[in-house]
One Martini backbone bead per residue (centre of mass of N, CA, C, O) as a GRO file, in nm:
protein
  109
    1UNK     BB    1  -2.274  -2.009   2.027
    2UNK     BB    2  -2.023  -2.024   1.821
    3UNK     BB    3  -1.976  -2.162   1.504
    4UNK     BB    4  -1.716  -2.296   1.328
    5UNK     BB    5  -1.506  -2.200   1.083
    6UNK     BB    6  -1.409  -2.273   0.757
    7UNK     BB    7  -1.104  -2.289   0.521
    8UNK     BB    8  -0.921  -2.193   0.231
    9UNK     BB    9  -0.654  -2.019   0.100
   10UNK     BB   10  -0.684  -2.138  -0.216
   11UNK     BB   11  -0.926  -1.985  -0.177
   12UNK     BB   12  -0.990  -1.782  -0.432
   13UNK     BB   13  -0.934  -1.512  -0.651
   14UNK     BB   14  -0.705  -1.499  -0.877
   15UNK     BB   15  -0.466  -1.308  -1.005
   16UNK     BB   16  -0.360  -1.099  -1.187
   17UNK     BB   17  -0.110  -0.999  -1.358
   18UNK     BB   18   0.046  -0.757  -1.108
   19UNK     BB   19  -0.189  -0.852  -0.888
   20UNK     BB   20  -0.387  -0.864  -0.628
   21UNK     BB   21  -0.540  -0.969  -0.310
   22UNK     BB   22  -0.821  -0.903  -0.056
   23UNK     BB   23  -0.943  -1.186   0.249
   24UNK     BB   24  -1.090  -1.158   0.490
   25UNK     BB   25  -1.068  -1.420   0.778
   26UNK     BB   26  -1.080  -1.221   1.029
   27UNK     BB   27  -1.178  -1.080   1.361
   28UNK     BB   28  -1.051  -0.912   1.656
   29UNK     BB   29  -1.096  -0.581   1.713
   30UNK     BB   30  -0.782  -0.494   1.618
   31UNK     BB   31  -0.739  -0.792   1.491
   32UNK     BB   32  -0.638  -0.941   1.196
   33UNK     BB   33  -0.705  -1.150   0.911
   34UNK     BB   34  -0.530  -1.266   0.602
   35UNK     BB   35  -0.554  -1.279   0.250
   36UNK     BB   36  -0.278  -1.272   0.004
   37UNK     BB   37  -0.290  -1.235  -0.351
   38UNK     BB   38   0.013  -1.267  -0.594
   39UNK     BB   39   0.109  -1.176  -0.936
   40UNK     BB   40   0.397  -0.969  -1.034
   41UNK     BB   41   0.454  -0.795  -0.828
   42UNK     BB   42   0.584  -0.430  -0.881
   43UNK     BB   43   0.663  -0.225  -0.601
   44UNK     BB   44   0.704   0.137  -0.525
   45UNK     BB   45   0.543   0.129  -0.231
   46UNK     BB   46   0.545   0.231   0.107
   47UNK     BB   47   0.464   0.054   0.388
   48UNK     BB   48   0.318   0.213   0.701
   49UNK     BB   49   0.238   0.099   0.977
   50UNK     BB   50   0.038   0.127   1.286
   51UNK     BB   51   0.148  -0.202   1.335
   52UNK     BB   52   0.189  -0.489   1.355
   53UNK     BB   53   0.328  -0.787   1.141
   54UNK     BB   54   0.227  -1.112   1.028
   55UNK     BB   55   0.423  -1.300   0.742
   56UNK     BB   56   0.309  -1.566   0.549
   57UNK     BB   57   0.454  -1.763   0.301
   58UNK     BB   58   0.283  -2.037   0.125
   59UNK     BB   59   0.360  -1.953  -0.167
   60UNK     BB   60   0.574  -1.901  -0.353
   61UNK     BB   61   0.727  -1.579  -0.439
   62UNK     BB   62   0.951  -1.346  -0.285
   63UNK     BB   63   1.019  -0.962  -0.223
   64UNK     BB   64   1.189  -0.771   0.004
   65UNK     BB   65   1.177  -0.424   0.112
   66UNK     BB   66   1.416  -0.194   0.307
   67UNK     BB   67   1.466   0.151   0.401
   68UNK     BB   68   1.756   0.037   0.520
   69UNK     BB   69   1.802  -0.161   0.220
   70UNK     BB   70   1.763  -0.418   0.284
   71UNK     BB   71   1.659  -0.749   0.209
   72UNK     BB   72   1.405  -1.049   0.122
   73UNK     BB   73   1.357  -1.389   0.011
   74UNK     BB   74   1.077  -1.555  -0.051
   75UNK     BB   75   0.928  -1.882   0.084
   76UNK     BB   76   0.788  -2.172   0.183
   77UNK     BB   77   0.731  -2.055   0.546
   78UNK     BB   78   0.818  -1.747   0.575
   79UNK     BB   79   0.858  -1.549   0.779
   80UNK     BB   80   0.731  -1.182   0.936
   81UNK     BB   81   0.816  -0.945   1.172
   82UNK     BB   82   0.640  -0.634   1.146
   83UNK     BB   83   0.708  -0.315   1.302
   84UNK     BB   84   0.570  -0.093   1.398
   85UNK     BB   85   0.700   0.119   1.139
   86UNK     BB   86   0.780  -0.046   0.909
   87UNK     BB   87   0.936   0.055   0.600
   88UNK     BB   88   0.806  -0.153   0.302
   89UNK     BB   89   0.814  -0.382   0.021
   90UNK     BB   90   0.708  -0.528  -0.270
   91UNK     BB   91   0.910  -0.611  -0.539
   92UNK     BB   92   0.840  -0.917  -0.599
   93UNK     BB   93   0.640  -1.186  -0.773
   94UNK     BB   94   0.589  -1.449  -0.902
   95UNK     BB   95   0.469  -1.481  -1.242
   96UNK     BB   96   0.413  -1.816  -1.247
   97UNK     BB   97   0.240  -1.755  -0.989
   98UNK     BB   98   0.060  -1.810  -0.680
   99UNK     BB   99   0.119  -1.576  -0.425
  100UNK     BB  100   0.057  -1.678  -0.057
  101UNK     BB  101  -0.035  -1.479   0.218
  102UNK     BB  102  -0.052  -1.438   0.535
  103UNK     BB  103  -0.195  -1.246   0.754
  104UNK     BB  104  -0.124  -1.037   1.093
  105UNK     BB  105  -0.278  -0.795   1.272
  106UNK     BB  106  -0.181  -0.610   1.532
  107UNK     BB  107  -0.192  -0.459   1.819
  108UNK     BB  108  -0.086  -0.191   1.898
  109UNK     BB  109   0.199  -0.232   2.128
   0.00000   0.00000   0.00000
């Protein structure tokens, strides 16, 4: 039996301005959790994946855009359920601190 991993989302490198950083935390078959840490980020790329994500934002503040036009800022506690191929991006993250996420990957289906 495998024991039990403890660690801390605050752990791991701070990211520079403009910048992300992600931090594997967990998988199980197709299911990952990740830590993804970000400061100042301006994206204009758009994601699409091809699972759901269930993202909480820890820390820090954020704006998420969807290709629907729609958009929502985040607070700590908020979180979202991106269906898969839901087409977003991150497009502010507060630049004066570190914004941090929990991502959970889930299987999709």
């Amino acid at each position: 039996m495998k024991p039990p991993r403890f660690g801390s989302l605050h752990a791991g490198a701070a990211p520079e301005q403009g910048a992300e950083s992600f931090i594997e935390l967990a998988r199980s078959g197709t299911a990952r959790v990740e830590r993804i840490a970000s400061r100042g980020v301006v994206n204009s790329d758009w994601y699409e994946q091809g699972w759901p994500e269930f993202v909480l934002l820890v820390a820090g503040a954020a704006k998420l855009d969807f290709a629907d036009g729609n958009a929502r800022e985040l607070k700590p506690g908020d979180w979202v359920l991106l269906p898969d191929h839901c087409r977003h991006r991150v497009t502010w993250t507060d630049p004066n601190q570190e914004t941090l996420w929990l991502a959970v990957h889930l299987p999709p289906g």
